[in-house]
C-alpha positions as a Markdown table, in Angstrom:
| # | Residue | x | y | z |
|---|---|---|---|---|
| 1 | Unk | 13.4 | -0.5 | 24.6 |
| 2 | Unk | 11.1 | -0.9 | 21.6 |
| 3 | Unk | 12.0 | -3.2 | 18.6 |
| 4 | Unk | 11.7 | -1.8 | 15.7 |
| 5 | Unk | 12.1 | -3.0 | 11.6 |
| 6 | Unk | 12.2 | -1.0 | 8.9 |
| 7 | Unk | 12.2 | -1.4 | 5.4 |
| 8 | Unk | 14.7 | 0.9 | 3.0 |
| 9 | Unk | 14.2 | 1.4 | -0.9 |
| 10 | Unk | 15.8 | 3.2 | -3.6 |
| 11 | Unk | 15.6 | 3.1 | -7.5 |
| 12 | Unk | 17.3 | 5.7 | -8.7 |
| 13 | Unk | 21.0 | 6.7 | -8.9 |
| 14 | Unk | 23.7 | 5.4 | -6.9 |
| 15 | Unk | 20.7 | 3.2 | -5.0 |
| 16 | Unk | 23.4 | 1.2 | -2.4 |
| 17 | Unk | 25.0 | 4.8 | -1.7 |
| 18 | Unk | 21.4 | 6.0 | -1.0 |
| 19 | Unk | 20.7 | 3.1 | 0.9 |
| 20 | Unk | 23.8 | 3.1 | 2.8 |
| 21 | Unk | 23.7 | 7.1 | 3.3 |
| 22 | Unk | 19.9 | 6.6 | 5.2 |
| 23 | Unk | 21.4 | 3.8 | 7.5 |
| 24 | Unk | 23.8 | 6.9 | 8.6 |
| 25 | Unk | 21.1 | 9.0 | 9.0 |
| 26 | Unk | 18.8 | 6.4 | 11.0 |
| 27 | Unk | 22.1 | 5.3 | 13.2 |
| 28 | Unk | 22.5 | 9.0 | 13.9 |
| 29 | Unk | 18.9 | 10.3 | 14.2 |
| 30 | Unk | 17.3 | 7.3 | 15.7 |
| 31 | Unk | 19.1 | 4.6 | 17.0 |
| 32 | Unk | 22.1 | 2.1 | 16.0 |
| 33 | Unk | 21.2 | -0.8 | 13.7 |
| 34 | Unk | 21.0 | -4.4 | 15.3 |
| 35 | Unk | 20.8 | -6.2 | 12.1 |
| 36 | Unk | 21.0 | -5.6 | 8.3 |
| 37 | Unk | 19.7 | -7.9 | 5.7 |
| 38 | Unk | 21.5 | -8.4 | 2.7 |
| 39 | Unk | 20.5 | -6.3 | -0.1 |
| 40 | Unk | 18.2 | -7.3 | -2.4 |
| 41 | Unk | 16.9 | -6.1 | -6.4 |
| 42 | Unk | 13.2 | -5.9 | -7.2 |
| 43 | Unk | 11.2 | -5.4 | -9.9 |
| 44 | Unk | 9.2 | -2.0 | -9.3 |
| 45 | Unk | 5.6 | -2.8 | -7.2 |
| 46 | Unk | 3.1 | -0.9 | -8.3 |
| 47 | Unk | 4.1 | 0.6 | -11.2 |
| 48 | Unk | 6.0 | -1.7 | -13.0 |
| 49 | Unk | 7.4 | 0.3 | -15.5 |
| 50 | Unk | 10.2 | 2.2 | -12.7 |
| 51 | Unk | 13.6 | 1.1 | -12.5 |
| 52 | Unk | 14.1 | -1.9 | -10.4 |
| 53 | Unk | 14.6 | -1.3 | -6.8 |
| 54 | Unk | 17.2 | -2.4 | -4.5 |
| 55 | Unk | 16.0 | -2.9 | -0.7 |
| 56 | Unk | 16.6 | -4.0 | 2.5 |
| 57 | Unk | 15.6 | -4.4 | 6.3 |
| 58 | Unk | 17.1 | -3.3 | 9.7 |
| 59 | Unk | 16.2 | -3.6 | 13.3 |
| 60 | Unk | 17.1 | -1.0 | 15.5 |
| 61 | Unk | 16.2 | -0.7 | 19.3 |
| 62 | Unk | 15.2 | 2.5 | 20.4 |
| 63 | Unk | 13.2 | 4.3 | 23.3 |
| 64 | Unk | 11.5 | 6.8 | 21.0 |
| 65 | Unk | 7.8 | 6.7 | 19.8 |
| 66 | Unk | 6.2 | 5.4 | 16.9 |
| 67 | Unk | 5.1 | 8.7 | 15.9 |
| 68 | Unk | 9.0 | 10.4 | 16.4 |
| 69 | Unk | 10.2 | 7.8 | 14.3 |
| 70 | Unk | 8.0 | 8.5 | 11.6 |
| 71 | Unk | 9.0 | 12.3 | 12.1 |
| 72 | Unk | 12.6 | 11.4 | 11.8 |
| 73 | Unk | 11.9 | 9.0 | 8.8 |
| 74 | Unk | 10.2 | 11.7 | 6.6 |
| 75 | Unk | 12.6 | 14.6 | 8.1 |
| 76 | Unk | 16.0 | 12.2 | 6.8 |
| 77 | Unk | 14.0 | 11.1 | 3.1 |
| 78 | Unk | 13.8 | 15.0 | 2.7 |
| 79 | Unk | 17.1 | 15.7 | 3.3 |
| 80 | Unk | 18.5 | 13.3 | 0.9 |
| 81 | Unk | 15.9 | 14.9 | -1.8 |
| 82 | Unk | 12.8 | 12.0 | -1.8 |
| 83 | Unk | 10.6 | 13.7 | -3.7 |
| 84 | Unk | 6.8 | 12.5 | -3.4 |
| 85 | Unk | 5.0 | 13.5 | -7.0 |
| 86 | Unk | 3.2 | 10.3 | -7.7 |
| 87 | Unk | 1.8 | 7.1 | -5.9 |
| 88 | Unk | 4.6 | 4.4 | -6.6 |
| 89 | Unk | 6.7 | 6.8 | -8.7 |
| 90 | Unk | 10.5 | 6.6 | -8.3 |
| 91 | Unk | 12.6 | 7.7 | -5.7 |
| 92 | Unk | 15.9 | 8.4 | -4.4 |
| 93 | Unk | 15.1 | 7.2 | -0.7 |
| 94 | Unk | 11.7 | 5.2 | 0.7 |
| 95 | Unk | 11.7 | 3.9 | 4.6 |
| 96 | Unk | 8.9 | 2.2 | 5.7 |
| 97 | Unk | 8.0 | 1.6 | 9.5 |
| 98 | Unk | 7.2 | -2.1 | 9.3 |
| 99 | Unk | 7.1 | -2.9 | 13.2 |
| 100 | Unk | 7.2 | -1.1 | 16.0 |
| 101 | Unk | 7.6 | -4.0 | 18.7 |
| 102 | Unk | 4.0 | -5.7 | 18.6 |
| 103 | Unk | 1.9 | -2.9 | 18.7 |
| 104 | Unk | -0.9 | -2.4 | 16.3 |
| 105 | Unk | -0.8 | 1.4 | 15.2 |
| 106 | Unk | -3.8 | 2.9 | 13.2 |
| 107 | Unk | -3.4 | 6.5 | 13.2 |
| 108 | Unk | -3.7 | 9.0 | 10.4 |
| 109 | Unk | -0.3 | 8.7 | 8.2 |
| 110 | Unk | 1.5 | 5.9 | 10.4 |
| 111 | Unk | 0.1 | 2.3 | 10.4 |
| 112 | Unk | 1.8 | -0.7 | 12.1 |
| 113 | Unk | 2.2 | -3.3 | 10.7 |
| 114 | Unk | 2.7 | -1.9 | 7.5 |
| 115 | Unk | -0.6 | -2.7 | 5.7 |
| 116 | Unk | 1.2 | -4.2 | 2.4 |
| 117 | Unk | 3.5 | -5.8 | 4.2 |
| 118 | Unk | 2.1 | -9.2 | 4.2 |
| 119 | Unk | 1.9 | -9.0 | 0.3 |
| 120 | Unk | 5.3 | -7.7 | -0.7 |
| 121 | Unk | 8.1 | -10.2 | -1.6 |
| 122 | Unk | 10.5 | -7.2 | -1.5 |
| 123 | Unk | 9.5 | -6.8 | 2.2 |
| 124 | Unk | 8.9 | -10.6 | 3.2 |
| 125 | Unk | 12.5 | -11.9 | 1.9 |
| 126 | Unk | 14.7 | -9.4 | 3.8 |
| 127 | Unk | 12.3 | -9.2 | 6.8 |
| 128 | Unk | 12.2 | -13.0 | 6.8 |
| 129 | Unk | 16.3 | -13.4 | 6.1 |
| 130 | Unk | 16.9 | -11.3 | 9.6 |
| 131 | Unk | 13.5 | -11.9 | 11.5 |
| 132 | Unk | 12.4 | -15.4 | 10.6 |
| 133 | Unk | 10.4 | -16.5 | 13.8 |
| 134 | Unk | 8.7 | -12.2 | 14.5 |
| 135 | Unk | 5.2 | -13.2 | 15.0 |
| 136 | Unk | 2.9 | -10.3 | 12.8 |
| 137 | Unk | 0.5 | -8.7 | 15.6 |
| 138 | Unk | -2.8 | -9.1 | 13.4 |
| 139 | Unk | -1.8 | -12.0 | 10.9 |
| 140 | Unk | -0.5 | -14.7 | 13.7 |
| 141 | Unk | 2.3 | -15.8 | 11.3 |
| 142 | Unk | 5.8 | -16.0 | 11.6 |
| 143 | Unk | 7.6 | -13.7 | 8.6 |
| 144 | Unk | 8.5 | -17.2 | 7.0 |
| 145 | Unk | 5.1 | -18.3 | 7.1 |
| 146 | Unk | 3.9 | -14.5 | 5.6 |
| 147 | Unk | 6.8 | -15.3 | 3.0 |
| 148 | Unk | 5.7 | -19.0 | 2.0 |
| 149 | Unk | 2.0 | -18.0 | 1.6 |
| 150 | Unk | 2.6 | -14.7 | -0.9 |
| 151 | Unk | 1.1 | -15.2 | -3.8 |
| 152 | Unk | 3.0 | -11.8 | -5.1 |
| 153 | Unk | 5.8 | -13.3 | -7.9 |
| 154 | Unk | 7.8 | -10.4 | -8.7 |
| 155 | Unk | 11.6 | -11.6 | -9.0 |
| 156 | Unk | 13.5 | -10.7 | -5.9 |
| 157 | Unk | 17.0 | -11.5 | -5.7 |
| 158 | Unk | 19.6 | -11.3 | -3.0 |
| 159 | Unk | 22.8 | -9.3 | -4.1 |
């Protein structure tokens, strides 16, 4: 079984209905959750004038691929209408593929670890609320430690 985290976003209509309605969809398509974080608001990364985001972290365990993940990630952000017209621009649905057990993935369209996520308090606080002690393959820190070091201050608060 592989251990998997990933990382769900939405700022834009009914945002815990989206983000509820893609745990379905990953349940179904992928693989039952093992844990959920809390929810959490953030100010928009990247752009900062975008409507604040609310986001969260799950583990799943699952015997499928990196790469089918992925497929199934973009396949269930289509189906609930992500549309993808700008870098950082808003969206309906966002899942990220932070880890994929320990493996380090560098392949055209999928990396893993996520490259940002090291410098996202949006990622780090969820990621670190469910996964304290997961070691990052490249980094050698423990999510708390990649949490305690950020220098990125955007306000994050758990709902």
């Amino acid at each position: 079984m592989n251990n998997v985290f990933l990382l769900l976003g939405s700022n834009l209509g009914d945002r815990k209905l989206f983000l509820q309605q893609a745990i379905r969809h990953i349940e179904y398509d992928i693989a039952p959750t093992i844990k959920i974080s809390s929810v959490y608001e953030t100010q928009s990364w990247g752009k900062s004038d975008e409507p604040d985001y609310l986001n969260l972290v799950i583990e799943l365990q699952t015997e499928l691929s990196a790469q089918t993940i992925l497929e199934k990630i973009l396949a269930i952000e289509n189906v609930m209408g992500r549309k993808r017209e700008e870098k950082w621009g808003p969206r309906i649905i966002d899942i990220d593929i932070l880890y994929y057990n320990a493996a380090i993935i560098d392949e055209p369209g999928l990396q893993v670890p996520h490259p940002e996520l090291h410098n996202r308090r949006f990622t780090l606080e969820p990621l670190a609320e469910i996964a304290p002690d997961l070691i990052h393959p490249v980094l050698h820190k423990s999510s708390l430690q990649l949490k305690k070091d950020l220098k990125d201050n955007l306000i994050v608060k758990k709902l």
